[in-house]
Each structure stands twice: as structure tokens, then as C-alpha cells.
C-alpha positions in Angstrom: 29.3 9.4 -54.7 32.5 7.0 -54.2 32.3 3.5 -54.6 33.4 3.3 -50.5 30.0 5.3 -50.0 27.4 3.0 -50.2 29.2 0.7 -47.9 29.9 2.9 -45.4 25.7 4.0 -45.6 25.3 0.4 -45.3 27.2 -0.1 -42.3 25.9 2.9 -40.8 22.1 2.1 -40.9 23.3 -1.2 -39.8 24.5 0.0 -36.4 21.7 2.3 -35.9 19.3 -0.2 -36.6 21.6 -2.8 -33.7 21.1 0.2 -31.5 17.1 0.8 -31.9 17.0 -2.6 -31.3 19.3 -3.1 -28.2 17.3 -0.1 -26.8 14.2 -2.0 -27.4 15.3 -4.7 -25.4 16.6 -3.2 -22.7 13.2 -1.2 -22.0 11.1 -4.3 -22.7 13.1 -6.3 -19.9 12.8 -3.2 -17.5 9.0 -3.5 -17.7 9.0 -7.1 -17.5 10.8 -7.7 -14.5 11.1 -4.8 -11.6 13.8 -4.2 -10.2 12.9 -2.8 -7.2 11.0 -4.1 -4.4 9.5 -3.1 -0.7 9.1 -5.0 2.4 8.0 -3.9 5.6 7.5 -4.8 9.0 5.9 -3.4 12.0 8.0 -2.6 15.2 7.1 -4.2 17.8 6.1 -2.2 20.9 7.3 1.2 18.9 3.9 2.2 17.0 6.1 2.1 14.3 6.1 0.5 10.4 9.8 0.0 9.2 10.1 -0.5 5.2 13.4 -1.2 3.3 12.9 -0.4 -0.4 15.6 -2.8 -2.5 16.8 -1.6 -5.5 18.9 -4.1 -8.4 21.1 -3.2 -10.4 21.5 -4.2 -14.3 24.0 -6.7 -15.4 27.5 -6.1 -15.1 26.3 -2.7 -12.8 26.3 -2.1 -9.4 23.9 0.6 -7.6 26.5 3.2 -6.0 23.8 5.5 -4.1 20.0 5.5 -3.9 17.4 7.1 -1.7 13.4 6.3 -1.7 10.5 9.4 -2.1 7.2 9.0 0.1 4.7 9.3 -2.6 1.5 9.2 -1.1 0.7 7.1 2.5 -2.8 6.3 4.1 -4.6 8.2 6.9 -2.9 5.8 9.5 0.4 6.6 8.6 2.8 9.8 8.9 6.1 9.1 7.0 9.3 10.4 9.6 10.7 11.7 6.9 9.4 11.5 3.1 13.0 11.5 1.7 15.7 8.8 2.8 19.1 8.2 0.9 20.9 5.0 1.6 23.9 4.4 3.5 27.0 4.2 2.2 27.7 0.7 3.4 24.6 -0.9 1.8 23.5 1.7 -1.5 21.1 -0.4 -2.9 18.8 -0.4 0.1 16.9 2.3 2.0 15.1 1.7 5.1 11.7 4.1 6.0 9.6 4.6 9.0 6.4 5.7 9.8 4.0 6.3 13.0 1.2 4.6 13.2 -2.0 6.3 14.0 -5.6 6.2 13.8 -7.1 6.3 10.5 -7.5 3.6 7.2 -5.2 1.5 5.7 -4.4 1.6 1.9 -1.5 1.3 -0.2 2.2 3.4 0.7 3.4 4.4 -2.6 6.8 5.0 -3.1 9.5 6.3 -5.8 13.1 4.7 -5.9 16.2 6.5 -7.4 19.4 5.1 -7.1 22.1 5.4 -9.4 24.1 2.1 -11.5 27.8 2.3 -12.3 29.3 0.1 -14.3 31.3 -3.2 -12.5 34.5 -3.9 -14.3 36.8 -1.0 -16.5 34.8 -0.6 -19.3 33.8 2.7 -21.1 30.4 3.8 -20.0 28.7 6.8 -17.6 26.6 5.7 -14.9 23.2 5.8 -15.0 20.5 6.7 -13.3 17.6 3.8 -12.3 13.6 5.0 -11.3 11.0 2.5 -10.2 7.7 2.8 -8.2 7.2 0.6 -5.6 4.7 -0.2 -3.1 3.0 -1.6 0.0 -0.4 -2.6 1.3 -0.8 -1.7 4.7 -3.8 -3.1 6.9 -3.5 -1.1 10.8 -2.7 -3.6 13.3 -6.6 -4.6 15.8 
């Protein structure tokens, strides 16, 4: 081995180990703090629940398309349709309606995807950005 070699190891295991750890991180804040959330409303007059799903993106990223994925819904609800990608004047936010009908309440379960680009010129791919999100709907007396 060359003297050079046991530096260049060094410095090697180094960055990997700055890696694992910045991984670490990054997964650890994810869990921490969601960043996605769902409000909704009901329509009034329509028979009608309107949810927006709103997705965040990571620092120094912005979310460049998303859609929402009706996971599961309660007997009172039907979902118009169970897949809705944003527009492309607001990405990070997709808005979902469902009929109101006879039946239970119970929790409206849905998947966000939306994809995160970075902001400013900087090397990097886009990535892609999942969360769950959710809402506990009670049928209107």
C-alpha cells in the first residue's frame, strides 16, 4: 500500500460515515414533522364534502406536481374520483370531493404523492415525496 493510501481510506469512511448520518437526519425529521396535511369542508346545499390535501416541500425545494389516492372512505361517502392530480397553477395542493350518503362516518384515508425539485441551480434530481393523510368525518344530522 502507498503512504497516500491510508489517507485517502480515511477520508473515504469519513464521507460515508457524513452521509449515513445526514440520511439519518433527514428520515428522522420526516417522521417528526408531516408534511402533508388535509382539511375539508362540507358544501353547502351540494351533499357534497370538499378536501384539499396540502403537501410541503423540503428546504430549499419546491413541489412541482402532486396528486392525492382515495385510500379507504366510510359508508357515507363515495369519492368522485379516487385519483386527483393538482393543477398546474397551485402543485402542492389537490382538492377532492365526495357525495354524501346514508351510512357511518369514520376516518377518509388518503395517500399524497407529489414530486420536490430543487429551488435555486444547484446539482441534484428531484425527488419524489409520499405521506398518508387523513380525515375524521362525522355525517351532517
Amino acid at each position: 500500500m502507498s503512504e497516500g493510501a491510508p489517507r485517502t481510506l480515511g477520508r473515504i469512511i469519513a464521507l460515508l460515515g457524513c452521509a449515513a448520518l445526514g440520511t439519518a437526519s433527514s428520515v428522522a425529521v420526516a417522521e417528526e414533522n408531516p408534511r402533508a396535511a388535509m382539511t375539508c369542508r362540507l358544501e353547502a346545499g351540494s351533499g357534497r364534502l370538499l378536501c384539499t390535501v396540502s403537501v410541503a416541500a423540503p428546504e430549499r425545494e419546491v413541489i412541482v406536481w402532486s396528486d392525492a389516492l382515495v385510500v379507504t372512505t366510510p359508508s357515507a361517502l363515495r369519492a368522485l374520483r379516487s385519483r386527483v392530480a393538482s393543477k398546474s397553477e397551485k402543485p402542492e395542493q389537490v382538492v377532492l370531493a365526495f357525495v354524501i350518503g346514508s351510512g357511518a362516518g369514520g376516518r377518509i384515508a388518503v395517500r399524497s404523492r407529489a414530486v420536490a425539485c430543487p429551488t435555486a441551480p444547484r446539482p441534484g434530481a428531484c425527488t419524489p415525496v409520499t405521506n398518508e393523510v387523513g380525515y375524521d368525518f362525522e355525517p351532517p344530522a
